[in-house]
N, C-alpha and C positions, 0 to 999 in steps of 0.2 A: 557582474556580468556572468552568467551562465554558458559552462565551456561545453563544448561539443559533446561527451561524456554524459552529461549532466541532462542537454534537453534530448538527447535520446531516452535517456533515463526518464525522461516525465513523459514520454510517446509510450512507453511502454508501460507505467505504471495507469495510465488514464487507456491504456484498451485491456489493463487486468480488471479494474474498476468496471468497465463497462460490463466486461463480461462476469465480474460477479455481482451486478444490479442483475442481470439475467437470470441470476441463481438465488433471486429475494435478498442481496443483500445490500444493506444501507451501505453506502462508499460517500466520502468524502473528501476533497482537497486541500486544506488550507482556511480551516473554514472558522475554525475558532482560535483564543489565543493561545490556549496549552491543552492537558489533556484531561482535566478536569473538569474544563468548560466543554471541552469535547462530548466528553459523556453525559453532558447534564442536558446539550443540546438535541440530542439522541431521542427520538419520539419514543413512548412507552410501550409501542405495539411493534417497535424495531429490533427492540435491543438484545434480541438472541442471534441476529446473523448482523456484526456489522467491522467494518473495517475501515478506517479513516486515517488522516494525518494531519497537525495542526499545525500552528502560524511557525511554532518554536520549531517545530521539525522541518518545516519548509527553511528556514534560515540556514537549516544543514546545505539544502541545494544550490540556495545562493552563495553558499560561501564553499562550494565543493567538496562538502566533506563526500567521505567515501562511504557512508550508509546512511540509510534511512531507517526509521523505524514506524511501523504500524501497529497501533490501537487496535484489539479485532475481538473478537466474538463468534463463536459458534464454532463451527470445525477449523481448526490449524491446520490440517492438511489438506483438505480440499482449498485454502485460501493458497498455501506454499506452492500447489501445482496449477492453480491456474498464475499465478505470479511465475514461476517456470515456463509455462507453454508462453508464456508472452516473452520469455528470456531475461527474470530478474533472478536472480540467486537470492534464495529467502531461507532464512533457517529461522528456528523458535526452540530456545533451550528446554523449557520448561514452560509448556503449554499452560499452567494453573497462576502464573504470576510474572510469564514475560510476553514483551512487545514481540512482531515480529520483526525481523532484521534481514532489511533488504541490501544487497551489494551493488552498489549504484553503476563501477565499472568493469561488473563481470563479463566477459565475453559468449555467456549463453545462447544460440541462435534461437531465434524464436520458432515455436512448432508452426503449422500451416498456418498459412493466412485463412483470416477470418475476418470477412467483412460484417460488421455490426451497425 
């Protein structure tokens, strides 16, 4: 069961998602089973803007770990601040060979509402 923490946590990561479909980019939830399947299922004409998260890393949420990690493409910092303006604490050590690394129970307020 998913603690309070947690399904705020997926409100928040599902209106980053949103708003970066708005910004051309492929976003996914839980969609494949690891991250290899992730990327193969990735359409050909996508794969320079995309950001997603797969079955193995949803198990994170179920089972409460304290981070997440996202699969992503194209700009890492544009992805980190809109992950911010929604109120995820998202860092990316090395942009050329890591996930990025979201903080599931950081207390970041989200920037203005934004109805989408």
């Amino acid at each position: 069961m998913l603690n309070t923490t947690t399904i705020a946590f997926k409100s928040k990561i599902t209106k980053a998602f949103k708003i970066l479909r708005l910004m051309d980019y492929w976003c996914k939830q839980n969609r494949t089973c690891c991250n290899s399947c992730g990327w193969v299922d990735i359409p050909n004409d996508k794969r320079d803007k995309v950001v997603f998260y797969h079955l193995q890393d949803n198990e994170s949420l179920k089972d409460n770990e304290p981070i997440l990690y996202l699969s992503w493409s194209g700009n890492h910092d544009e992805i980190i601040k809109v992950l911010s303006f929604v109120g995820i604490e998202a860092t990316c050590g090395n942009p050329e060979s890591e996930r990025i690394e979201c903080l599931k129970g950081n207390p970041i307020p989200a920037g203005p509402q934004v109805i989408l």
